[in-house]
Residue frames relative to the residue before (quaternion, step in Angstrom):
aa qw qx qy qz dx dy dz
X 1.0000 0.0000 0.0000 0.0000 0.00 0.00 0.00
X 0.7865 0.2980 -0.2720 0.4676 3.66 0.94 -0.44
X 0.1419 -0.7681 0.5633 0.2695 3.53 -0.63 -0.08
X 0.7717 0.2777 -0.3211 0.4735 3.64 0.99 0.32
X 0.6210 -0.4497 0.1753 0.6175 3.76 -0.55 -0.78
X 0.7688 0.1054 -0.2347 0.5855 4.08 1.53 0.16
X 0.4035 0.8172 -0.2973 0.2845 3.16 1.14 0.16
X 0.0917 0.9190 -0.3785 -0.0611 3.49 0.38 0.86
X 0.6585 -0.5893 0.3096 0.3510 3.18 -1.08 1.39
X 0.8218 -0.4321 0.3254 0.1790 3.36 -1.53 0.56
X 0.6776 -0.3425 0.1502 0.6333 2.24 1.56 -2.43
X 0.6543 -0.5074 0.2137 0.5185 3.23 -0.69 0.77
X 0.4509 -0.5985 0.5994 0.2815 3.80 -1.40 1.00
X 0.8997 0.0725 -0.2660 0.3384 3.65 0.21 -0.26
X 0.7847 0.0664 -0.3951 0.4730 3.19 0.21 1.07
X 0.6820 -0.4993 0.3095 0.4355 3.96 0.55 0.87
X 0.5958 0.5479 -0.5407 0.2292 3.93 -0.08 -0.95
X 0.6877 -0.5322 0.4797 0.1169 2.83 -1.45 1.49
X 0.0603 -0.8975 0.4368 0.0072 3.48 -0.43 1.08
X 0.3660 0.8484 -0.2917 0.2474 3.25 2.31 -0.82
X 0.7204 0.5762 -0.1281 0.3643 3.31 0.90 -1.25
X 0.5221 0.6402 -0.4634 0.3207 3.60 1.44 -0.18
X 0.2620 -0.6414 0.7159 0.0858 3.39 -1.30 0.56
X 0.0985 0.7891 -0.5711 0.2037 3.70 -0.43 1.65
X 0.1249 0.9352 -0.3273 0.0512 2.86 1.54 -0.33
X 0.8316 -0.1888 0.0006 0.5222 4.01 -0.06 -0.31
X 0.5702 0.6346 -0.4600 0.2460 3.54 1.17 -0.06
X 0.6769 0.3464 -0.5568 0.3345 3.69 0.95 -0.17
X 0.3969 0.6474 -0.5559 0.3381 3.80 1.00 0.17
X 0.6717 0.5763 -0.3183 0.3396 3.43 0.68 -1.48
X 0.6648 0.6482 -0.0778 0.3630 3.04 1.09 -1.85
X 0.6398 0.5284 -0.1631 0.5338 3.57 1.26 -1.33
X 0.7826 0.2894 -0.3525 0.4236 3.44 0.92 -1.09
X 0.5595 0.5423 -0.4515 0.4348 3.90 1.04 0.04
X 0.5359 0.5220 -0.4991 0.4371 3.89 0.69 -0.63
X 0.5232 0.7488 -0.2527 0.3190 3.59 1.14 -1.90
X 0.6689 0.3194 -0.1061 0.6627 3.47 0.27 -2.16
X 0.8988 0.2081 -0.3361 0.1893 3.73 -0.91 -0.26
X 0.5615 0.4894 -0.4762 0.4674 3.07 1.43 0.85
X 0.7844 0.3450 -0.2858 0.4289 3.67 1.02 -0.82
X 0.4861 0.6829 -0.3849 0.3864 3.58 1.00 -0.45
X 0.7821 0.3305 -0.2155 0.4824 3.71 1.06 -1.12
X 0.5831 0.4814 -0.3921 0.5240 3.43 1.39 0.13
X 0.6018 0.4469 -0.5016 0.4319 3.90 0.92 -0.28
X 0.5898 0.6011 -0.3926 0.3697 3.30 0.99 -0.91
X 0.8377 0.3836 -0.2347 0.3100 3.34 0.56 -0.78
X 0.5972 0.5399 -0.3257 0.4958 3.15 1.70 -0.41
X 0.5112 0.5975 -0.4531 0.4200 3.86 1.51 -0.10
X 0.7702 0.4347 -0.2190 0.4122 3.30 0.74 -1.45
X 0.8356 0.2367 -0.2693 0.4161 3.40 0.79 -0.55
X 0.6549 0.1851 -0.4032 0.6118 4.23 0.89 0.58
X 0.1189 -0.7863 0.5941 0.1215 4.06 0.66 -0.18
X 0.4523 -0.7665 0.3977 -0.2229 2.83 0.46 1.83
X 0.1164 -0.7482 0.5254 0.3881 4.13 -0.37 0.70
X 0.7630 -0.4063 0.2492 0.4366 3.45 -1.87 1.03
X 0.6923 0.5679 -0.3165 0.3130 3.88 0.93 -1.33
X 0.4908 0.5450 -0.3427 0.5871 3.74 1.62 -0.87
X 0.7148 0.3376 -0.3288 0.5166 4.25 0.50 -0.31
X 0.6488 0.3871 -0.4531 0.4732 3.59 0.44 -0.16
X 0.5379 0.5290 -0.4542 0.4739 4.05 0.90 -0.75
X 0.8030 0.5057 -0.1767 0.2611 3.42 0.18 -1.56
X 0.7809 0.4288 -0.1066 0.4416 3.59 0.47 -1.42
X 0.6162 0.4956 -0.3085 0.5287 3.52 0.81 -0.85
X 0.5882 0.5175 -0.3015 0.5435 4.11 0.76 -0.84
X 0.7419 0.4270 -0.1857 0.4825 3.97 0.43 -1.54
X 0.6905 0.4214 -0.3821 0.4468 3.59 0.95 -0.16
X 0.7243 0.5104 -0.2127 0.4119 3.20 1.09 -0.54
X 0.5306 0.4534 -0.3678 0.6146 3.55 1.47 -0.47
X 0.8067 0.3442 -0.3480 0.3310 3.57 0.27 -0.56
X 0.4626 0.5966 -0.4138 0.5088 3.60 1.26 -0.11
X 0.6413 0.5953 -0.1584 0.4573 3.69 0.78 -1.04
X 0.6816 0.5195 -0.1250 0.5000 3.19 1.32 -1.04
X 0.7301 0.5012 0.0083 0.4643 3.32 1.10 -1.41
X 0.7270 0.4019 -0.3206 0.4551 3.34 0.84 -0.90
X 0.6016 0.3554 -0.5060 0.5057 3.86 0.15 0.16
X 0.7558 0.3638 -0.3966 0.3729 3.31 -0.19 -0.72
X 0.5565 0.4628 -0.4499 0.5231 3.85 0.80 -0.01
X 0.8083 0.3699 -0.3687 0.2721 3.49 0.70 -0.53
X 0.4939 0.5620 -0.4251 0.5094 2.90 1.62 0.08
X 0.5871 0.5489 -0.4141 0.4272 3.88 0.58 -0.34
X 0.5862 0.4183 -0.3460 0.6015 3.74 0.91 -0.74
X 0.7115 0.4538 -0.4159 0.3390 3.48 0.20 -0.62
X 0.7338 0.4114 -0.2050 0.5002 3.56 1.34 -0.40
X 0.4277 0.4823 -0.4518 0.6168 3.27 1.39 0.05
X 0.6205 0.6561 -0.2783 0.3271 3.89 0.64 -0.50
X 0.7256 0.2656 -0.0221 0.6344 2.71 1.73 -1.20
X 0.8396 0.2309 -0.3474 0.3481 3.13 0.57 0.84
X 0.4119 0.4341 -0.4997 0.6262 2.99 1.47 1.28
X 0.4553 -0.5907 0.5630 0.3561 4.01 1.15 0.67
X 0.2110 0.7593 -0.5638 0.2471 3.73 -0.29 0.87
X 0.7195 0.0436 0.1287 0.6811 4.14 -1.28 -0.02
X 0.8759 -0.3793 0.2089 0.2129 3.49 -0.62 1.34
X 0.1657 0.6824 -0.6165 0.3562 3.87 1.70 0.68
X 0.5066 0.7187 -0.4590 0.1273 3.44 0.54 -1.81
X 0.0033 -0.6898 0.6413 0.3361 3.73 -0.54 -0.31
X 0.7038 0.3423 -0.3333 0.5258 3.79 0.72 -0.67
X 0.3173 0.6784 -0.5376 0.3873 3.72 0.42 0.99
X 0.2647 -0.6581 0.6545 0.2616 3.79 -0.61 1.00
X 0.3486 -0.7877 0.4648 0.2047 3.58 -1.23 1.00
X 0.5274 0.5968 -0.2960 0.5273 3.52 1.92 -0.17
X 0.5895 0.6453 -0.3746 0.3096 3.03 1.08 -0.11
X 0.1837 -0.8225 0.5344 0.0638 3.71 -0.52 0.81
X 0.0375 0.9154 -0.3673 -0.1607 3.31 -0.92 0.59
């Protein structure tokens, strides 16, 4: 479905449907930074209170783990919205959608 690292393809390599038309626009950002915060936030929390760690072992650690995993996550979420997109017939999936139509 992509052909870059968010770039989505035109059209689908195996079976053609037109993909140009999706509208994903900020939700896998949105989406990427909530998966993001509610997985590492309750694990710093817990790794403070229960090995309290020195401050220099949290600046090495957390700042790295948010970024690989944001990096990780954010295409594949945008590809999920893009298929949730298309299969709830959204932004122009529709086949019995009038395409002149404006709304």
């Amino acid at each position: 479905m992509m052909v870059g690292y968010l770039k989505v393809r035109d059209t689908c390599a195996a079976c053609g449907q037109p993909l140009h038309h999706h509208r994903a626009d900020d939700m896998p950002a949105w989406l990427t930074i909530l998966v993001v915060g509610h997985l590492l936030v309750p694990l710093l929390v817990a790794i403070e209170l229960n090995f309290a760690p020195p401050i220099w072992l949290h600046w090495a650690i957390w700042p790295a783990l948010t970024v690989l995993l944001t990096l990780w996550l954010l295409p594949r979420l945008k590809g999920g919205i893009v298929a949730l997109q298309w299969a709830m017939k959204m932004h122009g999936f529709d086949p019995k959608a009038d395409p002149k139509k404006k709304r």
